[in-house]
C-alpha positions as CSV (number, residue, x, y, z in Angstrom):
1,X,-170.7,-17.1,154.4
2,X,-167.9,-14.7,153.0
3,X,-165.8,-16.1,150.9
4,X,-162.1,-15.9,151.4
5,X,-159.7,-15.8,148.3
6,X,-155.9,-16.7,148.6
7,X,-153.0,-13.8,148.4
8,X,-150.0,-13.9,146.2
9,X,-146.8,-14.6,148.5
10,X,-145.1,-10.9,149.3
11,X,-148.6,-9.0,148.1
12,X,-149.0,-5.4,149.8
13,X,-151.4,-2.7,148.6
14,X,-148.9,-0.5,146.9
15,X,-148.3,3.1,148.2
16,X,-147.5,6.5,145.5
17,X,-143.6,5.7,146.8
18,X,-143.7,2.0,146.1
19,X,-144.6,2.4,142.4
20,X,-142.1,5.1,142.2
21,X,-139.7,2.9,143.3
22,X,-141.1,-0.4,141.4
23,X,-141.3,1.5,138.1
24,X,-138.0,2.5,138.1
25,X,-137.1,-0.7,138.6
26,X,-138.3,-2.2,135.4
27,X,-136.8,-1.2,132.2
28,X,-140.1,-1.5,130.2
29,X,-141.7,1.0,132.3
30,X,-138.7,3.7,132.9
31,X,-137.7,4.1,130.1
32,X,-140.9,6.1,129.1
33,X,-141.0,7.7,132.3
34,X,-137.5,8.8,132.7
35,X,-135.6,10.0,135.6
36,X,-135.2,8.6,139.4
37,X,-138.1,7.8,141.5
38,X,-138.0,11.3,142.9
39,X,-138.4,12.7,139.7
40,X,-141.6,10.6,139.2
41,X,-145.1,11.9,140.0
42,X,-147.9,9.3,140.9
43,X,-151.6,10.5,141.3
44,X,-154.1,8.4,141.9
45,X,-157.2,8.1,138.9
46,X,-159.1,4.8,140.2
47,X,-162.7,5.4,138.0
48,X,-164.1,1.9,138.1
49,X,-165.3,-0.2,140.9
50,X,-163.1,-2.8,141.3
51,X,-159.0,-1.9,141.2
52,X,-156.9,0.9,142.7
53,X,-155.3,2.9,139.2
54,X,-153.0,5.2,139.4
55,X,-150.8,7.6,136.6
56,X,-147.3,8.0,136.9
57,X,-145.7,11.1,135.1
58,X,-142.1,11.6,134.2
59,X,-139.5,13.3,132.6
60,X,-140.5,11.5,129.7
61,X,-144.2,10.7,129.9
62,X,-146.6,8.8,131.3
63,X,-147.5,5.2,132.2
64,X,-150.6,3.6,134.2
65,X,-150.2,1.0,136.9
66,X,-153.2,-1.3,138.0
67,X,-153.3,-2.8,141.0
68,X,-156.3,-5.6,141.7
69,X,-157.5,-5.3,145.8
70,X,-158.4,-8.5,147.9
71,X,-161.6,-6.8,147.6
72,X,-164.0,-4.7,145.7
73,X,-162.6,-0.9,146.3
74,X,-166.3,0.8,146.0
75,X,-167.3,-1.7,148.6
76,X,-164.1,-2.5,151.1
77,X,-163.0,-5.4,153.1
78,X,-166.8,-6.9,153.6
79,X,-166.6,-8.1,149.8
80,X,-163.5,-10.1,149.3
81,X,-162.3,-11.0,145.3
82,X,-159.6,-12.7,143.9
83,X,-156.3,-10.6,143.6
84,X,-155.6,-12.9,140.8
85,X,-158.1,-11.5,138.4
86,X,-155.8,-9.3,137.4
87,X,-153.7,-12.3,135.9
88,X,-156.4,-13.2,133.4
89,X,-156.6,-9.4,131.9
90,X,-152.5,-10.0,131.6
91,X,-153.3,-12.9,130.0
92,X,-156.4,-11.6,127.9
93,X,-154.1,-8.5,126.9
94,X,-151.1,-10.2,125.8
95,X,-153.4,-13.1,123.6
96,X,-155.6,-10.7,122.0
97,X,-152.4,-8.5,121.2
98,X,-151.3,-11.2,118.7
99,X,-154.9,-10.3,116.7
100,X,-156.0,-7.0,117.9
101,X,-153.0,-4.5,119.0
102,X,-154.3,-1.7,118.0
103,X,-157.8,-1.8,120.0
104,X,-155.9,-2.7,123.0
105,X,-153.3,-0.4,125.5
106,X,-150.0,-1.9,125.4
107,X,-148.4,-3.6,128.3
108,X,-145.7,-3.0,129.5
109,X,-144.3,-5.0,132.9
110,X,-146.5,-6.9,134.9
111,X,-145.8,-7.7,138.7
112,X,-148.3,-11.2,139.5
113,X,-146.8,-11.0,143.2
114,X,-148.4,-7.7,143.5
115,X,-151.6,-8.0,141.5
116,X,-149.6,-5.3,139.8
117,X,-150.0,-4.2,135.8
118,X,-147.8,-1.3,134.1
119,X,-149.6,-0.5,130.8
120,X,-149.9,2.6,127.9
121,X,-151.1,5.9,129.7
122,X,-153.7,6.6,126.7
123,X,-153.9,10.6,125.9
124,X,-155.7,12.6,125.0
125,X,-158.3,9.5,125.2
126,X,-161.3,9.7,127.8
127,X,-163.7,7.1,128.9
128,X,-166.7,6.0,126.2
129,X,-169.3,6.2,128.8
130,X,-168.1,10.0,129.7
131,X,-167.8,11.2,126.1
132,X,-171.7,9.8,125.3
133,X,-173.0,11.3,128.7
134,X,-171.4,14.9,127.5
135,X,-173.2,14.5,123.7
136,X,-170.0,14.0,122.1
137,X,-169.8,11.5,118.8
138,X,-167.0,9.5,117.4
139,X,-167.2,8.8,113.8
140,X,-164.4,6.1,114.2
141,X,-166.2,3.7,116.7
142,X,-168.7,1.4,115.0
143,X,-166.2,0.4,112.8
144,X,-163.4,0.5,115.6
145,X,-165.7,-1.5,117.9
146,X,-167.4,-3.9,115.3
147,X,-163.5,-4.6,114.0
148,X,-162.6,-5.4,117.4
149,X,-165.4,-8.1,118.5
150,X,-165.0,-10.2,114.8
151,X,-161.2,-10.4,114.9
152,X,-161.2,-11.3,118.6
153,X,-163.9,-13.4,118.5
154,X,-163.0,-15.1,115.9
155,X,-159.2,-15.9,116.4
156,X,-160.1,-17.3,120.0
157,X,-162.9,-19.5,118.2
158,X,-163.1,-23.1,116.8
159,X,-163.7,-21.0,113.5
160,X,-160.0,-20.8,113.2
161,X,-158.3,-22.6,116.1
162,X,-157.6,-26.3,116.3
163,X,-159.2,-28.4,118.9
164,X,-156.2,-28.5,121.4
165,X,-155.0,-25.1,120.8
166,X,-159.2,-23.6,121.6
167,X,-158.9,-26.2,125.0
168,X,-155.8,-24.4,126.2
169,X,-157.1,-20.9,126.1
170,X,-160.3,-22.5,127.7
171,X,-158.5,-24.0,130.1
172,X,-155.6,-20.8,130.9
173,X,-159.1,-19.0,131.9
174,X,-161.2,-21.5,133.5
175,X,-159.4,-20.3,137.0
176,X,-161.3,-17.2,136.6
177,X,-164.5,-19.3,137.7
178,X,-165.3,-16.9,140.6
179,X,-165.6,-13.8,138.3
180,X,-168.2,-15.7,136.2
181,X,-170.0,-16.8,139.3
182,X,-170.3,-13.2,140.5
183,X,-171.3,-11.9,136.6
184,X,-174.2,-15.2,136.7
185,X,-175.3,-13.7,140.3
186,X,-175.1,-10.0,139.5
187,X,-176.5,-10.2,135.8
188,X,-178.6,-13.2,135.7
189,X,-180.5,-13.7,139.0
190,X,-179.6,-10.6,141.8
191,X,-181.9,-8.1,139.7
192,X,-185.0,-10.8,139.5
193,X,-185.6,-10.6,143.4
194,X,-185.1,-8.6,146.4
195,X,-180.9,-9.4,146.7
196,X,-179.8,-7.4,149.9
197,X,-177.4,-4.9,147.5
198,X,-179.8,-4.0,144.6
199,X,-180.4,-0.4,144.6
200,X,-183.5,1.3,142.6
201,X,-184.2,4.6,141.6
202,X,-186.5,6.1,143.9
203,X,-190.0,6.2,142.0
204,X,-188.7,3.2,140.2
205,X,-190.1,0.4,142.7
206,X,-193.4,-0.6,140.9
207,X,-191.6,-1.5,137.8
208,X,-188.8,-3.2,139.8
209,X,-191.6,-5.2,141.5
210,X,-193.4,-6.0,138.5
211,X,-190.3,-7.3,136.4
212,X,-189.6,-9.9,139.6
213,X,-193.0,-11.0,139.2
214,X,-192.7,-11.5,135.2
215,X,-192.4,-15.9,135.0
216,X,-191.7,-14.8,131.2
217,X,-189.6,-13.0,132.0
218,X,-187.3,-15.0,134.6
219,X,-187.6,-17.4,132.8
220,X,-186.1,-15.8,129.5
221,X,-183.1,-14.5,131.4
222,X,-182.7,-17.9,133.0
223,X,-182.3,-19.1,129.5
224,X,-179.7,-16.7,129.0
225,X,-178.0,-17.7,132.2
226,X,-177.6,-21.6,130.7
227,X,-176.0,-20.1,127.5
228,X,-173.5,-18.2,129.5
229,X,-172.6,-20.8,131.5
230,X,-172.5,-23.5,128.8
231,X,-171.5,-22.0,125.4
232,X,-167.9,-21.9,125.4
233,X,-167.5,-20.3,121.7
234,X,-164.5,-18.2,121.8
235,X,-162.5,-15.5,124.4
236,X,-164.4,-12.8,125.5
237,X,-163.8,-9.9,127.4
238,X,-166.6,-10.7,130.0
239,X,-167.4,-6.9,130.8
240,X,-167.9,-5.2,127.5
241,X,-169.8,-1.8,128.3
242,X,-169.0,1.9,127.5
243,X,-167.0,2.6,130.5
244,X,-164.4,-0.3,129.7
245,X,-163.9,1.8,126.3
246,X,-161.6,4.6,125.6
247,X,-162.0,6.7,122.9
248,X,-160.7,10.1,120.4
249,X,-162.3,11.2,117.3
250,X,-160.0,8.8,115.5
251,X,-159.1,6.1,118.1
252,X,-160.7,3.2,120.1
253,X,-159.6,1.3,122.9
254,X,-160.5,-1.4,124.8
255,X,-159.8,-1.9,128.4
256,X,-160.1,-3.9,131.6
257,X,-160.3,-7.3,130.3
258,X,-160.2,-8.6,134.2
259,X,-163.6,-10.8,133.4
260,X,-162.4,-12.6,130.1
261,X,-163.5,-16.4,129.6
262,X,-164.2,-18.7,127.2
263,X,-167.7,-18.1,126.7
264,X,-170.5,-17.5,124.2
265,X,-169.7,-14.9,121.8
266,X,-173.0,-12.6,122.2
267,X,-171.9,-12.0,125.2
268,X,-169.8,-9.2,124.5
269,X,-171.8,-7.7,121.8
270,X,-174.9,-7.9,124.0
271,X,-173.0,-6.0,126.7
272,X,-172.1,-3.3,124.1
273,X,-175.1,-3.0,122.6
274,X,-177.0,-2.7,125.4
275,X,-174.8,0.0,127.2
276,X,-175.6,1.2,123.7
277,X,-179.3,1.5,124.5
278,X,-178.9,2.9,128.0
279,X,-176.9,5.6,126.4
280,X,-179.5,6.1,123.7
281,X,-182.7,6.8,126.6
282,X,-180.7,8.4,128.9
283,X,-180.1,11.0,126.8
284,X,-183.3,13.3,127.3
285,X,-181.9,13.2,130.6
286,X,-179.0,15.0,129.4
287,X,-180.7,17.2,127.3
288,X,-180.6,21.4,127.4
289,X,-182.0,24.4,126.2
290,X,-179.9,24.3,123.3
291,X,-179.2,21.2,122.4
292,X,-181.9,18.2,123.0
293,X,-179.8,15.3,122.1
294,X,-182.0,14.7,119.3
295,X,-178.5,14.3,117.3
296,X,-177.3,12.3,120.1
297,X,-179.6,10.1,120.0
298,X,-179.6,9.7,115.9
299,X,-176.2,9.1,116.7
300,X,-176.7,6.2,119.0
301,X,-179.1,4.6,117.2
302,X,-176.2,4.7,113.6
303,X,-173.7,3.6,115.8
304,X,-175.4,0.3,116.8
305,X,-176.8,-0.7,114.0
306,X,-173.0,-0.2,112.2
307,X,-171.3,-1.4,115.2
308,X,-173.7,-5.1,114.6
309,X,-173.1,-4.8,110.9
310,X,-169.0,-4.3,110.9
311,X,-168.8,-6.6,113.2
312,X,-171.2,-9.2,110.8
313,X,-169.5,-8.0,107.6
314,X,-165.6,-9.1,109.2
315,X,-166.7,-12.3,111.1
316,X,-167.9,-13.4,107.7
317,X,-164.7,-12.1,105.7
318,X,-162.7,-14.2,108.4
319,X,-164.6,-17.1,108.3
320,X,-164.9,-17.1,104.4
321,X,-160.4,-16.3,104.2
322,X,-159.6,-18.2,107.2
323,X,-162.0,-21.4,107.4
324,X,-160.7,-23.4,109.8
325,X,-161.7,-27.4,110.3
326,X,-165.3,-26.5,112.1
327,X,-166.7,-25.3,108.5
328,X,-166.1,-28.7,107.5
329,X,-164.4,-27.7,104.2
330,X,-164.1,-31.2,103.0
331,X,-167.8,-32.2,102.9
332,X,-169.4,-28.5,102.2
333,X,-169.5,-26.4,99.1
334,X,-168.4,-22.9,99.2
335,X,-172.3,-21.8,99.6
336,X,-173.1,-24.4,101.9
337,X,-170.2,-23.3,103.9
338,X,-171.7,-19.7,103.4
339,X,-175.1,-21.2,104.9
340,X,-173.4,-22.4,107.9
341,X,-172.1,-19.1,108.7
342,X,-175.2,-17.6,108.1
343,X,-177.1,-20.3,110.8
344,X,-174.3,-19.2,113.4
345,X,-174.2,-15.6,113.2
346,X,-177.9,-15.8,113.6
347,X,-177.6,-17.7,116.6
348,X,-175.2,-15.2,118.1
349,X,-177.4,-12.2,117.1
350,X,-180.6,-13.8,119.2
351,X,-177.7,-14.7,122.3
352,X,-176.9,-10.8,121.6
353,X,-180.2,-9.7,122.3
354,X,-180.8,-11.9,125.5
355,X,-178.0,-10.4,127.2
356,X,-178.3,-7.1,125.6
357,X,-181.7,-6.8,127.5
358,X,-180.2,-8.8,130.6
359,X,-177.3,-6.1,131.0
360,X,-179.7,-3.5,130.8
361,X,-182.0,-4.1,133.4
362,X,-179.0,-5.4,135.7
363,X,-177.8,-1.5,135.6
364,X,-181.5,-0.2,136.3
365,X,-182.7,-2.7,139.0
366,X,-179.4,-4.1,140.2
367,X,-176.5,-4.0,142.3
368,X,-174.5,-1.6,139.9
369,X,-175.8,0.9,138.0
370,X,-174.8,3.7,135.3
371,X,-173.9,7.2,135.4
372,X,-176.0,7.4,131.9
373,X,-179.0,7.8,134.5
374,X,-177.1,8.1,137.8
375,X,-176.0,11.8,136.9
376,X,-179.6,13.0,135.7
377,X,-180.4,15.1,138.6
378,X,-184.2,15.4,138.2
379,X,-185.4,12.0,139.8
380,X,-188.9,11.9,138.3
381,X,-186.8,12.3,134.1
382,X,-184.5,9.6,135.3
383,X,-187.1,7.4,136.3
384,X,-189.1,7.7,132.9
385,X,-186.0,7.5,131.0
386,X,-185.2,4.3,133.2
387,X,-188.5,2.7,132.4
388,X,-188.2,3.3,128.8
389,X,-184.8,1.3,129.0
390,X,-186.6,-1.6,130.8
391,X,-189.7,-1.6,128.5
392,X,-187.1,-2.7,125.6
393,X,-184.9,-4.6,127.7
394,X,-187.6,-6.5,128.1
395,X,-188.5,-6.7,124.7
396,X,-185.6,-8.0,124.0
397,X,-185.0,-11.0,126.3
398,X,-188.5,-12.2,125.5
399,X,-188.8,-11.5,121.6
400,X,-185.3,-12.5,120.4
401,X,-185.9,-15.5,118.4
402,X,-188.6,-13.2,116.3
403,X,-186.7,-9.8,116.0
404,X,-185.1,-9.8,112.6
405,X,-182.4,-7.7,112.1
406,X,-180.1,-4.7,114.4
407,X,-182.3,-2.3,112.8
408,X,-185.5,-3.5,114.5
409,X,-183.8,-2.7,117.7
410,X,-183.0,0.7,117.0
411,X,-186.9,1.1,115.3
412,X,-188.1,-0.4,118.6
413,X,-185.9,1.9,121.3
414,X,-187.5,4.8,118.9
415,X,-190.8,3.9,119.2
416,X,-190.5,3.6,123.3
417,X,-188.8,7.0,123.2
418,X,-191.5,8.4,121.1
419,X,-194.6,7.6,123.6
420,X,-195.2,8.8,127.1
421,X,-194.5,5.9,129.9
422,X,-197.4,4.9,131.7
């Protein structure tokens, strides 16, 4: 039975005149856009699968506006969502602003009868996913990225919070419960059987059917479906992947926070990471005459190995300058405090690689998939390079209490590029 969601009191699907008219209307927004709504230009950019975007240009410059649909866009009307998803990214955007502004666009007005978001137009940035498809490298983003995930993970955590202050957040985005229903459905138990919407490469459907019929297997991801649903360790975005990341040579951004709960922290870096990994074998599906992504891929494999270890290095600078009342400073020694952190990061690197491998093999087998693979043209290449993903996805969801370190991922995704798939 379709589920039916309830509508903000005066909601309408906006029109190119109504934001004209709306952004006018709110100082925030035109005063960087300048001018009357007939001097205003609006052009529609929606990219991602959920929300209608559009661009507004001015006299002045730019803005973005973000409306969230009673529905799906990609899909339509047969897949109703929550219009007020969009109130939780508000919400994520304006909390994490306090500890990481300068990852995040700014807001700027934000319209909760409409579903309706006015944020930074960011130029000359383009989408993560886009820049990695075309072999281009951003020396900034490991740091940028691993800088992000410890300073927003750990300022929505018990780590520094106190108890009441963590239950609020917890409890300002526990209405999001839907969105974390569909992410449990879509990433945790839709790939693992025939689910009416799963799409698969065709030439891919003997390693589909042989990953549904894997108990290990099912049964690892099912273990990584109880710790999503039951670790409440800090504020996460919920939908961390390359395409919810714009980039420069020099800047990093993160966007679409629309999924964000209280949840467990590998979440996130799982997500990235293993977008990460998709990048990294889709890339001999990318690859040319003159240039076969061999630098690419070294690329790839630097970045996530420095994206885990800036990430580890601030986590532990926080927690060792901001040690909040769950490191027990009254009963442990600086080293045994040390030790603690050193238990808990290590139980967030083996969450990482569950759901790294989990997010993986949702994109290959599952209802949504990647333009990593989706724009390599020669079927038979993408399916290889596919199968190579899911041989280490794999790998990962089964073997994550017994791989050591980020740099036996990256020696592991090498080794499966390296030999023919069988």
């Amino acid at each position: 039975m379709t589920k039916s969601f309830p509508i903000p009191h005066g909601y309408r699907e906006v029109s190119p005149a109504d934001l004209a008219a709306i952004a006018s209307g709110l100082p925030a927004v035109s005063d960087r856009l300048g001018g009357p709504p007939s001097a205003l230009q609006v052009t529609e950019v929606s990219d991602g699968n959920m929300n209608a975007v559009w661009r507004i240009d001015g006299p002045a410059g730019s803005v973005i506006a973000k409306q969230a649909l009673p529905y799906i866009r990609v899909i339509g009307t047969s897949w109703p969502f929550p219009v007020d998803r969009i109130a939780f990214e508000h919400r994520a955007l304006t909390l994490q602003a306090h500890h990481v502004p300068h990852y995040l666009p700014q807001v700027y007005d934000y319209r909760p009868e409409l579903g309706l978001i006015f944020m930074q137009f960011l130029s000359p940035h383009i989408v993560l996913r886009h820049g990695l498809i075309s072999g281009m490298q951003y020396p900034r983003l490991a740091a940028d990225l691993g800088g992000y995930l410890a300073r927003s993970l750990f300022y929505t955590s018990d780590l520094y919070l106190s108890t009441s202050r963590k239950n609020a957040i917890a409890e300002a985005f526990s209405g999001n419960a839907h969105l974390c229903e569909t992410t449990q459905d879509v990433v945790f138990t839709g790939p693992y059987w025939d689910a009416p919407l799963n799409r698969i490469t065709p030439g891919q459907e003997r390693q589909a059917a042989v990953l549904r019929a894997d108990g290990p297997l099912k049964l690892a991801v099912s273990e990584m479906k109880h710790i999503f649903c039951s670790r409440a360790e800090a504020l996460i975005h919920g939908d961390l992947h390359t395409g919810s990341i714009m980039v420069t040579a020099d800047d990093t951004r993160v966007i679409d926070p629309e999924w964000a709960f209280v949840g467990p922290m590998g979440f996130d870096i799982g997500a990235l990471l293993g977008n990460l990994l998709l990048s990294y074998f889709s890339q001999t599906g990318h690859a040319t005459v003159n240039d076969d992504r061999s630098m690419q891929r070294r690329f790839l494999c630097d970045t996530i190995v420095q994206c885990w270890t800036a990430f580890d290095t601030g986590f532990r600078h926080l927690c060792k300058t901001e040690a909040g009342a769950l490191q027990n400073p009254q009963i442990l020694t600086g080293a045994e405090q040390a030790l603690f952190v050193d238990r808990l990061l290590a139980g967030v690197f083996r969450d990482t690689l569950g759901f790294a491998g989990a997010k993986m093999i949702r994109r290959i087998i599952g209802i949504s998939h990647v333009e990593d693979f989706e724009t390599i043209t020669d079927i038979p290449l993408r399916v290889a390079c596919e199968a190579r993903a899911l041989e280490l996805a794999r790998i990962l969801l089964l073997e994550r209490t017994s791989i050591s370190g980020v740099q036996d991922i990256v020696n592991l995704a090498q080794e499966i590029a390296a030999r023919p798939v069988s």
